[in-house]
C-alpha positions as CSV (number, residue, x, y, z in Angstrom):
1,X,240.6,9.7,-42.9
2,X,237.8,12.0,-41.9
3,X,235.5,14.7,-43.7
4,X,235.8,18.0,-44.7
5,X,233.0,19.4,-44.9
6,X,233.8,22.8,-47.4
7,X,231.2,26.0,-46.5
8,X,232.6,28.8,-48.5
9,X,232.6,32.3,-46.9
10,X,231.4,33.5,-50.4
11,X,228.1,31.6,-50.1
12,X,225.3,32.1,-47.7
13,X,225.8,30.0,-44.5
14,X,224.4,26.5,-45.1
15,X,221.4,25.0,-43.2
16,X,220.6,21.7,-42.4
17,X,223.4,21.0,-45.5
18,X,227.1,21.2,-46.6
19,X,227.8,23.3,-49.6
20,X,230.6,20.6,-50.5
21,X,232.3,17.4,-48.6
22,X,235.5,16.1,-49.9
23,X,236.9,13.0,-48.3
24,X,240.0,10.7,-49.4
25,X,238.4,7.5,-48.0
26,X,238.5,4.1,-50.0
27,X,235.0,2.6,-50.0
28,X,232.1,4.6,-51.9
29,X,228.2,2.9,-51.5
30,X,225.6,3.9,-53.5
31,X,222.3,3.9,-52.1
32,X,218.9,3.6,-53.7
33,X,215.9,6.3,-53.1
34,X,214.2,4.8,-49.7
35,X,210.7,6.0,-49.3
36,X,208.7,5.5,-46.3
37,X,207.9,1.5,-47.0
38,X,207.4,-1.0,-44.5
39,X,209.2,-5.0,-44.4
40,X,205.8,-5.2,-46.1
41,X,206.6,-2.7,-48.9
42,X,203.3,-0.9,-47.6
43,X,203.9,2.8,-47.1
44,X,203.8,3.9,-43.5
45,X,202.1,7.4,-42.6
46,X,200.5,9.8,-44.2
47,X,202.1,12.8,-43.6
48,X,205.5,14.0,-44.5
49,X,207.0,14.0,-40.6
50,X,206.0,10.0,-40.6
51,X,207.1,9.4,-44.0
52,X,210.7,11.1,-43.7
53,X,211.4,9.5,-40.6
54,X,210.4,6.1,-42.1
55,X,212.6,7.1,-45.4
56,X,215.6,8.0,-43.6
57,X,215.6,4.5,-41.2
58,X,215.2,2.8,-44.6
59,X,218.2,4.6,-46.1
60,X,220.0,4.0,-43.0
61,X,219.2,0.2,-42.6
62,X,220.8,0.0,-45.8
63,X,223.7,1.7,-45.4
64,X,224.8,-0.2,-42.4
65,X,223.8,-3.9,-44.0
66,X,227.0,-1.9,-46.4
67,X,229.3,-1.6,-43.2
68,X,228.5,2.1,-42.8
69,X,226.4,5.1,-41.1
70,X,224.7,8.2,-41.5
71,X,228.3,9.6,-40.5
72,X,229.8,8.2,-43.3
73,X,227.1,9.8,-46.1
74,X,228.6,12.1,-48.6
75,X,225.8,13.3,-50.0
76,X,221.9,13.2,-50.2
77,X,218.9,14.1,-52.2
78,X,215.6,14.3,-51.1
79,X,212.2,14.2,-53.5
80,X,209.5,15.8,-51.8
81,X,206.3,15.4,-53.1
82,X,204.5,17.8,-50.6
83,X,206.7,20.8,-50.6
84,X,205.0,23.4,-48.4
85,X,204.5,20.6,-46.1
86,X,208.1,19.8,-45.9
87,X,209.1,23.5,-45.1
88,X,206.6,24.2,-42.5
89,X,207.4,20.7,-40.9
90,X,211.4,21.3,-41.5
91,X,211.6,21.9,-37.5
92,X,210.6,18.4,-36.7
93,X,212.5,16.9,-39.6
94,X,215.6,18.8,-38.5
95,X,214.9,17.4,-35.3
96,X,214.5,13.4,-37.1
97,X,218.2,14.2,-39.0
98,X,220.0,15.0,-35.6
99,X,218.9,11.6,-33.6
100,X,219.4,9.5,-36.7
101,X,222.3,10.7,-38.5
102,X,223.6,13.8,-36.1
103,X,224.6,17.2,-36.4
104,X,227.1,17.1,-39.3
105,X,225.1,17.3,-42.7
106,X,226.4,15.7,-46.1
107,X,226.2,17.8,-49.0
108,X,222.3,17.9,-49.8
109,X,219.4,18.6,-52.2
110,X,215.8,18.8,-51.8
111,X,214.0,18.4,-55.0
112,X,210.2,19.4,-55.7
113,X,208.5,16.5,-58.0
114,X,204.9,15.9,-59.1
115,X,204.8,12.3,-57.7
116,X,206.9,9.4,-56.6
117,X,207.1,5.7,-58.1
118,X,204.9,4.6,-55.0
119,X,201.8,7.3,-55.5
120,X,201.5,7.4,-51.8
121,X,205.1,8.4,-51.0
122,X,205.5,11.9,-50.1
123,X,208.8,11.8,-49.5
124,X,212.2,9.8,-51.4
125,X,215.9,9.9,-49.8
126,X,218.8,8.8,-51.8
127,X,222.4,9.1,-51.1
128,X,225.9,8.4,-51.4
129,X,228.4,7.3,-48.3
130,X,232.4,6.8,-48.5
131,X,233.6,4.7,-46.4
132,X,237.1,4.1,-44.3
């Protein structure tokens, strides 16, 4: 049971993201919006390269305490609090992604919000995996 990761020729080429990802696997995990917290539940960094790459281990660490990873996430969202910082830093995030998770991308949205639950977090990753 694999992937398939659906890019229709009838919408601009994706990315960084999957238009779609259909999958017939068994096992779906939920996973809660990870922001860039320490074991302490202090946020690490200040900026929004720190903070995703903190964000995304936490998402990460969770899904594999479920059984999984990052190839088995279906989709993610990402809050941004710092918006232009995230594009003009979307390099070096890119760059994050690939060593954590890889080169295949889940079906993705980055959404723009005023603030987070923690007012120091820039950046929130949720996401959904299916597993075998």
């Amino acid at each position: 049971m694999t992937f398939e990761r659906i890019n229709p020729p009838l919408l601009a080429a994706p990315r960084g993201f999957s238009h779609a990802v259909a999958t017939d696997r068994p096992r779906t995990v939920y996973l809660a919006g990870q922001t860039a917290i320490d074991r302490s539940g202090a946020i690490v960094g200040d900026d929004i390269v720190t903070q995703f790459e903190q964000a995304l281990l936490n998402l990460l660490l969770a899904l594999r305490a479920a059984g999984g990873s990052g190839d088995d996430l279906a989709t993610v969202t990402i809050y941004i609090v710092d918006m232009d910082g995230y594009l003009a830093n979307r390099r070096e995030i890119g760059k994050i992604w690939r060593r954590l998770v890889g080169t295949e991308y889940p079906a993705m949205a980055g959404i723009g919000v005023a603030r987070l639950w923690d007012e120091a977090a820039l950046v929130e990753i949720q996401g959904v995996a299916v597993l075998e």
